[in-house]
N, C-alpha and C positions, 0 to 999 in steps of 0.2 A: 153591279156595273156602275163606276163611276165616269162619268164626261169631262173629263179636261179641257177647259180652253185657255190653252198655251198664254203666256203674258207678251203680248209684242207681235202676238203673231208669227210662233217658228214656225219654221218652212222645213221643207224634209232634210236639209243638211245635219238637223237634231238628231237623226236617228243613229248615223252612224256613231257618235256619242254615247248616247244612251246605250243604244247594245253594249258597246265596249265595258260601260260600268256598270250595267248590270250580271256581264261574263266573267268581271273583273280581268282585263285584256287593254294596255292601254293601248289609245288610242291612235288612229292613223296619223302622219306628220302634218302639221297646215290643217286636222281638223278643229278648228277654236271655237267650232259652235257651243252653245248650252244644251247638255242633253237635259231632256225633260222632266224636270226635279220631281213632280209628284210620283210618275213613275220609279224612281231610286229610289223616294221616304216610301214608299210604296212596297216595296221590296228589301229588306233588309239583307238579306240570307241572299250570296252572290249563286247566278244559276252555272250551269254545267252541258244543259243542251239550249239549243232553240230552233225553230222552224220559223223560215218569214217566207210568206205567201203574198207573191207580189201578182193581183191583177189587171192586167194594164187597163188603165181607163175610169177605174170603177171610181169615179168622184163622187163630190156630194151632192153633185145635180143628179144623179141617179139614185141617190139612196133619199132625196124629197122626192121624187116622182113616185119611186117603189117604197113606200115606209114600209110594208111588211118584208123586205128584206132587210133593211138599216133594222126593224126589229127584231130578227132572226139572228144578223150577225152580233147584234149586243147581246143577245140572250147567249151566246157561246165564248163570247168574250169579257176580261174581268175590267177592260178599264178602253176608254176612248179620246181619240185626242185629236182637236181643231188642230190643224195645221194648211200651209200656201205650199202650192206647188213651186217649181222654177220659172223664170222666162228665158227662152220659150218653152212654154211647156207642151213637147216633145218628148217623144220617150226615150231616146238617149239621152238626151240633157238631162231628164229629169234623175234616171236612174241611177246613172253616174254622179249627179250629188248626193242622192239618197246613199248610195253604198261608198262616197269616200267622204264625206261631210264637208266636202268643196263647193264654193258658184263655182258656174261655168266656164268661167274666165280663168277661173284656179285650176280646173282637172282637164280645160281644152276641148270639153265638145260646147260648141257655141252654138250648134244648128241640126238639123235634122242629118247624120252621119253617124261612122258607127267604126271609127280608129281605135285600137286596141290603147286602154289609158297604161297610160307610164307614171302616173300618180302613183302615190301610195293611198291603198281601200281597205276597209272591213275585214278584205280576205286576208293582205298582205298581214295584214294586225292579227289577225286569227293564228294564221299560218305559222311567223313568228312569235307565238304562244305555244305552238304545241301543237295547236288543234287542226281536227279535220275538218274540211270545209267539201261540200257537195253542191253542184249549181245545176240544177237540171230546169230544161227552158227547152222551147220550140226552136227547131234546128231553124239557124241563120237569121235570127231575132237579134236586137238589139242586145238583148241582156246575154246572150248567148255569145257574141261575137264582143263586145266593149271590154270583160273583163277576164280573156284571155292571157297565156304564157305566166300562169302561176302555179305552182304547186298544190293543186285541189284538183277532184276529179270532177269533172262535166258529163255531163249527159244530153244530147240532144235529141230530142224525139219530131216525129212529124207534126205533130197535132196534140192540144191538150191533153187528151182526154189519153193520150200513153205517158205524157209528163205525170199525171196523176198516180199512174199505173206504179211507174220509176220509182216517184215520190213514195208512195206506201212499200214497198221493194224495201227501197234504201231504210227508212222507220223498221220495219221488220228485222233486215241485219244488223241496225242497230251500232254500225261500225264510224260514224261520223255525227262529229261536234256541234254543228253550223248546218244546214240546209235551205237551200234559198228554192222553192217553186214558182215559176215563171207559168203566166197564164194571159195569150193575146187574143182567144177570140172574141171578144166584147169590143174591143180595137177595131180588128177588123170589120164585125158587120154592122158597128156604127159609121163607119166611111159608106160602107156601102149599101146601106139602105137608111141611114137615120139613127141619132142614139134612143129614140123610144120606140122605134118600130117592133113589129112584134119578133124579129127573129133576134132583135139587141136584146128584148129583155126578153127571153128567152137565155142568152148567153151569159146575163145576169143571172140569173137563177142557175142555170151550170155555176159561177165561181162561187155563188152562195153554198150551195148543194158542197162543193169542194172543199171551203174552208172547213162545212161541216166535219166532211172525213178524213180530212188533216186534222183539225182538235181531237175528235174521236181515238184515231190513229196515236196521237201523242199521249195522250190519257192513258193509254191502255200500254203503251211500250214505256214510256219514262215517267216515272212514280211522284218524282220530285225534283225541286231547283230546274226548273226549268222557264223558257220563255216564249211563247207563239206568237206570231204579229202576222197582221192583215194589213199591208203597205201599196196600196195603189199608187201611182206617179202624177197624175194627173183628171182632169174633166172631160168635157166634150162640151158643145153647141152646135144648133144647127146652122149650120150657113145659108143667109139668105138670096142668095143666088142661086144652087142648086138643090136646095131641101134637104142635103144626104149632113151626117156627122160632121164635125169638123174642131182639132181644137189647138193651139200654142198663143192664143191670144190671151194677152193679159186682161182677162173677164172673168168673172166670179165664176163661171160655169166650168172654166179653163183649170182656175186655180185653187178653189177652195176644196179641201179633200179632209176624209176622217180618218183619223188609222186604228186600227183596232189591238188589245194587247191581250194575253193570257197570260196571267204573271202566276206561279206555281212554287 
């Protein structure tokens, strides 16, 4: 396991970047960020699949609170990397730059909403490669609704825990390029009780538990050249006014996040 920290401080617009050159897939139009060079000297030999498991919320204030899960998810991952969330860091905002390598001002979601982007993404770039792309995500989610009216199949499920289901489905048939897992209940019950309360980390240890059997799951169906990431969007805090979650403030707890990679 190697730790990255990024020179400058990239913020998640690097990613979409980075996958593209690590897929060899160029890149989306207007994305001019730098994808994360150690990861490229990192990997020589261009991949052919990848998995990115996106849990919302899961930042770095929860993996110093819980270090035996930040040491759980290194243990299953081959490389990690400091990076800044977006402002505001909401979870469309954030997502939408993560998957087009756009600010917000570039791809149009400014604020907590959820408009189908007319940018060019990740996917469009995929898509126009060739490749299959799958997006399975909790029905009527950000991630599920933002990146809409493309040529990739979707899947919406009620609740995590059938996204997971989908997710290993889909790995088993084995019939698509790109797979993105979308995972929000960590989101949710840090609004509504607190991000350390016991049922948040609880819901922490579900997306830990999950990465595991997505790695696993990839291992075991694609042999080689491939790529897995663990891409949260943003943080949390709690609000001092009513005790409960809360986060798009530009504050360390808001924006400092890790991302995880399996480079193969």
């Amino acid at each position: 396991m190697k730790v990255i920290h990024t020179s400058g401080m990239q913020d998640l617009r690097s990613f979409t970047p980075t996958l593209c050159q690590l897929m060899d897939v160029p890149k989306p139009k207007f994305a001019d960020q730098v994808a994360f060079a150690e990861l490229i000297e990192a990997s020589p030999n261009k991949k052919t699949k990848a998995l990115i498991y996106c849990p919302d919320a899961f930042g770095l204030h929860a993996l110093k609170r819980y270090p035996h899960l930040h040491q759980k998810i290194k243990s299953l991952s081959t490389h990690e990397i400091s990076l800044r969330s977006m402002m505001p860091s909401v979870t469309p905002v954030c997502f939408a730059s993560l998957f087009s390598g756009l600010a917000p001002a570039q791809h149009g979601i400014e604020s907590y909403r959820k408009p189908v982007l007319t940018c060019q993404t990740v996917f469009d770039a995929f898509i126009a490669a060739g490749k299959k792309v799958a997006l399975v995500a909790v029905k009527e989610c950000s991630v599920d609704i933002i990146f809409r009216n493309r040529k990739m199949d979707y899947f919406s499920l009620d609740h995590d825990s059938l996204v997971t289901v989908k997710a290993l489905e889909l790995l088993e048939k084995d019939e698509h390029d790109l797979i993105i897992v979308y995972h929000q209940e960590y989101d949710d019950l840090l609004h509504a009780s607190g991000p350390f309360s016991q049922v948040a980390e609880w819901a922490l240890n579900n997306h830990t538990q999950t990465y595991e059997l997505l790695v696993n799951a990839v291992k075991n169906k694609w042999k080689e050249n491939y790529v897995i990431a663990f891409t949260p969007d943003h943080g949390a805090h709690v609000n001092p006014t009513t005790g409960l979650g809360d986060h798009g403030e530009d504050r360390d707890e808001d924006m400092s996040l890790r991302h995880f990679f399996v480079l193969k």
